[in-house]
Structures are given as C-alpha cells and as structure tokens.
N, C-alpha and C positions, 0 to 999 in steps of 0.2 A: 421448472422455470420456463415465463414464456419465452417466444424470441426475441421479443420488444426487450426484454430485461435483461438478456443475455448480449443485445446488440449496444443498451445504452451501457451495460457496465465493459463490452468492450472498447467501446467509444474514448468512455473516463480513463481507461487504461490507457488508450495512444495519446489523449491528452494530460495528461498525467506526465508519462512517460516524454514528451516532448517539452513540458515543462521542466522538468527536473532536469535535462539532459541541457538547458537553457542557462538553469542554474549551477552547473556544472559537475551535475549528477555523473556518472557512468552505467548505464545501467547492464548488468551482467546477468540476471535472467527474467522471464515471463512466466506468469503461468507456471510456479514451481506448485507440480502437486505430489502429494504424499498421502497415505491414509492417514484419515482423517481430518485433510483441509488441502489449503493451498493459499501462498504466498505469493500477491499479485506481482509485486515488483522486487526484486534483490537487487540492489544498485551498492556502488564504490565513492562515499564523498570523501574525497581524499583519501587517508588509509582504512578511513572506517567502513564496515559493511553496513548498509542501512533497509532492514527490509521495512517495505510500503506497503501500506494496506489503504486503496484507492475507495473511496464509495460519491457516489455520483448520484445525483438527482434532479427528476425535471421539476422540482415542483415544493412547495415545503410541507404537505399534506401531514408527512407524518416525519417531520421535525428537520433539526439541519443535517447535511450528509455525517458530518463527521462525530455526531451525534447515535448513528448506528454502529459504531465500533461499543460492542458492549465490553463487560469485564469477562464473560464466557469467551467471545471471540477474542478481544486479548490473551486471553490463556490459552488458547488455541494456534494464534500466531509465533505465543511464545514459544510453544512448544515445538512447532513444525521450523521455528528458525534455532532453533538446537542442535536440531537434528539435521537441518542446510551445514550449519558449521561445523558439527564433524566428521559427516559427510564428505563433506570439501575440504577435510582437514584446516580450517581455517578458526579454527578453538582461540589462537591467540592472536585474533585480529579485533580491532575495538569492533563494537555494534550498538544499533540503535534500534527504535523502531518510530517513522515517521509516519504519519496520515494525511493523503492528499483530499481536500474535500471540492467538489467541485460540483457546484450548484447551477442549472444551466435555462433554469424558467425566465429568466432577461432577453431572452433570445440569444447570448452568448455566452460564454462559460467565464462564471466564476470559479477561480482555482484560488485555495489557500493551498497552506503546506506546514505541517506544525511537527515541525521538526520535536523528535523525542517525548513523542504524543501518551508514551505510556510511563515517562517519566523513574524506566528502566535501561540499561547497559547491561554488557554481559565484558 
C-alpha cells in the first residue's frame, strides 16, 4: 500500500472519528487489528457497541466510498467483530455495524454515516 493511501485512509479515520464523536459517538478503540483484518473504529452509541468501517476517497474514479465495502469484507468485519466481543467479554451488549463514507474531491469532505450498513445485529 502506498503512503499516499495509507495517509488519505488515516486522514478518513480522524475525520470519521471526530464526526461521530459530534454525533455523540464514544469511540473506544482504533485500528483494532487481528489475523486476518482489522476494525477501523469500535465506538459506544449509547449501550450499543458499534463497529465502523471508514472508506474515504478523493475522487469518484472508481465509484462511491461506501460502495467499497464488499459482501467479502463484510464477512470479514463480521467476523473480526465476534471475536472484539468475546474478547472483551462484551457478547451481551447490543451491536451494530455502521459505514462512514467520506468523499473528499469538493475540496472538503463529505461525510455520511449509515448507520446499520450491513443490515445485521448480534
């Protein structure tokens, strides 16, 4: 991965992350990695644990950000957020999974937030 891509998907994450925290996110960790992936943001909306899967982009070349969450990488976040929750012992806490999309080719970032993106709970 280059640094340019490594720098803009940090980027998406502090804006992401300050967005949410707006909307009265918690966010409780960063960069949770495991074999086999990693979980950009684990955040607390109210009781519920919500992991965030950020994707950012400068540009629409090759479609909308929140458009790269495939159904592999769903299956991939589901799984690594499984295994956050019993980990963390936290098996019977509600959860979600949200998608922050943040498009930033205007010269300033657009940020949605689509709450329950995979249209799954645990």
């Amino acid at each position: 991965m280059s640094h340019a891509r490594i720098a803009l998907g940090k980027m998406g994450e502090d804006l992401a992350c300050r967005e949410l925290e707006r909307r009265g996110y918690a966010i409780v960790a960063r960069r949770y990695r495991r074999r086999g992936g990693e979980l950009d943001i684990v955040a607390r909306d109210g009781p519920t644990i919500v992991f965030v899967e950020v994707k950012t982009r400068d540009g629409r070349l090759f479609g909308e950000a929140a458009e790269a969450v495939t159904s592999m990488k769903r299956r991939r976040i589901t799984q690594l957020a499984l295994e956050y929750l019993m980990r963390h012992r936290l098996s019977d806490c509600p959860s979600r999974f949200d998608v922050v999309s943040i498009q930033l080719e205007t010269g300033h970032p657009v940020i949605e937030i689509y709450q329950n993106a995979f249209g799954v709970s645990f």
